[in-house]
N, C-alpha and C positions, 0 to 999 in steps of 0.2 A: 661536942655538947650542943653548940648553935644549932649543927645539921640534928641531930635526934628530934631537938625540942620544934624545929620549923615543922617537920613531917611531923607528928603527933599534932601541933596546931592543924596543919592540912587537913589530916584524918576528922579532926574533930568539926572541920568546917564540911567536911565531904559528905560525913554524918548527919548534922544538920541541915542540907541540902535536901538527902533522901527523905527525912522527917518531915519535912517542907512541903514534900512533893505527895508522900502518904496520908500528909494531913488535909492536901486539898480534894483527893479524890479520885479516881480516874476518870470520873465523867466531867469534871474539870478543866484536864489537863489540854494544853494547846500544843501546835505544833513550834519547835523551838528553828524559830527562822534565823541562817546566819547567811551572810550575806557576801558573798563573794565577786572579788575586783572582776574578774571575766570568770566564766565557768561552763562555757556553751563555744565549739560542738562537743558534744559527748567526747568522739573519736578522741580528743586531745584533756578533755579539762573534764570530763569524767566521774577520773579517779578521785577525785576531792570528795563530792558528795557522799560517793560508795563509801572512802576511808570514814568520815564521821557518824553515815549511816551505821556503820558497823558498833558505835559505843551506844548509841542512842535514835532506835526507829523514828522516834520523834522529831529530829532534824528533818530541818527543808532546807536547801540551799537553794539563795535565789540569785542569779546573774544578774551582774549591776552595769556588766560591760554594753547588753545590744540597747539602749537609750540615751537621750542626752542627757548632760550633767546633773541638771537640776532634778530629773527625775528619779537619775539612782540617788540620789543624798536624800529624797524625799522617801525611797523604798529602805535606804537604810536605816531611818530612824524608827521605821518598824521591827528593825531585826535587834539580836540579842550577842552577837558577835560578827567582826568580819576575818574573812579571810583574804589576802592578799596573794594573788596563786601567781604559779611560774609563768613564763613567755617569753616574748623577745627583749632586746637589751632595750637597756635607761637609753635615753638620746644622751649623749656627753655632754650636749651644750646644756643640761641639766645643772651640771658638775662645772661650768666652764673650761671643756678640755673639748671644744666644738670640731678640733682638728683630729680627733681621735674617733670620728663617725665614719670613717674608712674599713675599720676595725672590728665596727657590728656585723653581727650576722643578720640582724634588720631592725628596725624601728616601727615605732608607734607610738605618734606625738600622740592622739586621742585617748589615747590610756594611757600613757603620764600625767595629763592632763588633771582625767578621769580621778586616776589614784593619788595625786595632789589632794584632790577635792575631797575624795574618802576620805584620807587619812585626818585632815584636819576636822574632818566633821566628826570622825571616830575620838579624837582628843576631847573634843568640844562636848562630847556627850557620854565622856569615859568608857567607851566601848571595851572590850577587849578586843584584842589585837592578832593576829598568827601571820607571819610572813613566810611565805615560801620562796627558797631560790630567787625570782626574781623579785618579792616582797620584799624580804629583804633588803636587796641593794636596796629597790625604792626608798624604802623606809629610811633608809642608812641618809640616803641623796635628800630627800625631802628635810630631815634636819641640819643640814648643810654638809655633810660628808660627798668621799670622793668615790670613786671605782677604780680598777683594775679592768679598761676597755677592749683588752684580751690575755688571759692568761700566758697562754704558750708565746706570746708574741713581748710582754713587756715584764712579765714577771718568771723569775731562774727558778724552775721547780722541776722535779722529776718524781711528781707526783700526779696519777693521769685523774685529773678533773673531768674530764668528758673523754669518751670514745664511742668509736662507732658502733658498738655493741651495749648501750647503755642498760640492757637488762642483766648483764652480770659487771658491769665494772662499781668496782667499790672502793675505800680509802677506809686508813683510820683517822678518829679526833680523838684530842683529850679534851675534858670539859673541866671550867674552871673551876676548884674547890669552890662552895658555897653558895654558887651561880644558883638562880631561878633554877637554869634547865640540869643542872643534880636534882634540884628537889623533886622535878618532875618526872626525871628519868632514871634517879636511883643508881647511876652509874658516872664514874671518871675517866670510862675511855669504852672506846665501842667502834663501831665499824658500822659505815652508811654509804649509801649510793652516790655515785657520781656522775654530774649530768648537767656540766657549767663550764662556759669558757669564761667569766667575767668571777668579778668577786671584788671587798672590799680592800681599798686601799687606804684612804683617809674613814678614822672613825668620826662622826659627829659626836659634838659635845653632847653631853647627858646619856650615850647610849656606853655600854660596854660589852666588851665580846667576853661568850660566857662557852666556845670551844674552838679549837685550832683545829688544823688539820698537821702533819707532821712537817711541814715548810712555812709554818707560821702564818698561818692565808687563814683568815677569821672567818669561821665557821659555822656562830650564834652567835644573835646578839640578844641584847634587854635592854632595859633603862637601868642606867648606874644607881639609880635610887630606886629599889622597889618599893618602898615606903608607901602609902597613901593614895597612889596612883594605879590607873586602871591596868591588866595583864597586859604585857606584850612579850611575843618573845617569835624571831625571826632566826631561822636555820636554811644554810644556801641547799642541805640536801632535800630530796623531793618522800616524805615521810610515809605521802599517800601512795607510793609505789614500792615500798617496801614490805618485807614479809612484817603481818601485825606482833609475834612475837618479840622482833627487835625491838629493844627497850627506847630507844628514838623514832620508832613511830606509834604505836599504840597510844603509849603513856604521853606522849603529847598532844592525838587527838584528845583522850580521858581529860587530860587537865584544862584544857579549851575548852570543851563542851560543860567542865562542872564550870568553869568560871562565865559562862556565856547562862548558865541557868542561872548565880547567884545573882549577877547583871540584871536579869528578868524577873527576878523575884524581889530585888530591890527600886525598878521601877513599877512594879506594882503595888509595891509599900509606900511608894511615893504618889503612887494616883495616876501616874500616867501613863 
């Protein structure tokens, strides 16, 4: 009864979105800027733009990665969501597992850094939120959780997380009754791509995993309270590289992009 009545609220906010957007006009209408942690060269980070383009022409993505700090947190405040996209591992000593930097397949203090810096500014100005693969960790690591500094090396699974043919290797999840990402993916178990040696091992307080994988290896997260607080929600798989049909990735662009417009349509009810 909870899940019917949450999706019928959705609908009805998804609804008023469109009415929103009809009633301003098309010669109105602006480019819906979201803002992404790195997203430049094409060849690798790409995919991201093409997957949002795909719900809404009007997306721009802008790279927050090639400038210093100060500059992407000033190009962020102009945008209307961010994305947190894949890439190399967290640095351990993030985590206080400093001895565990053996383990990576490589590092980049300047984008830890970087994505520190976002993410607190995305809090600070209720942004919404999408974490991919390596977004996640981040996200997970930046409110004091831990990692998992290599799958096959520290954690007993015989389920293949990465392989060297990452265009057909895939896994199932189950997703938690109730969880955020049911309401936005309308499914309790599904099958997604695999393309991670790392993943969470400590959850941080306030965040809760909202899907597994079949060896208990957390999957999605959110905030344990969706309550009042701005969208987030972070999946280790890579959604922009999936066929748009799978109901984990389409339906999770969809709901980031409506929640990155409601975003912008209540910063301009507010003047700024």
């Amino acid at each position: 009864m909870k899940t019917s009545l949450s999706i019928l609220l959705f609908a009805l906010t998804m609804t008023a979105v469109v009415i929103l957007q009809q009633c301003s006009g098309p010669e109105k209408q602006e480019p819906l800027l979201i803002g992404i942690s790195k997203g430049a060269p094409e060849s690798s980070y790409g995919n991201y733009a093409r997957w949002l383009g795909t719900i809404d022409t009007m997306v721009v993505c802008v790279d927050l990665y090639h400038m210093p700090v100060d500059s992407a947190l000033s190009l962020l405040d102009k945008c209307s969501g961010l994305v947190l996209s894949g890439g190399p591992d967290v640095y351990p000593g993030r985590y206080g597992q400093e001895a565990d930097t053996a383990l990576c397949d490589g590092i980049d203090l300047y984008r830890d850094t970087l994505e520190h810096a976002l993410i607190a500014r995305a809090i600070e100005k209720d942004l919404p939120v999408l974490g991919i693969c390596r977004g996640l960790q981040i996200f997970n690591v930046y409110h004091g959780g831990s990692l998992y500094p290599d799958l096959p090396t520290v954690f007993d699974t015989a389920v293949a997380h990465r392989c060297d043919d990452w265009q057909n290797c895939n896994h199932d999840i189950s997703v938690v009754e109730g969880s955020g990402l049911q309401l936005t993916a309308g499914r309790l178990s599904g099958q997604v791509n695999s393309n991670h040696h790392q993943g969470i091992d400590r959850l941080a307080d306030g965040l809760a995993a909202s899907a597994y994988s079949s060896d208990s290896l957390i999957e999605a997260i959110e905030y344990a309270d969706r309550r009042n607080i701005p969208f987030f929600l972070g999946v280790q798989w890579h959604p922009e590289r999936m066929d748009l049909q799978n109901p984990f990735s389409m339906t999770i662009a969809m709901y980031f992009i409506q929640e990155a417009k409601l975003y912008r349509i209540d910063r301009q009810y507010a003047g700024d």
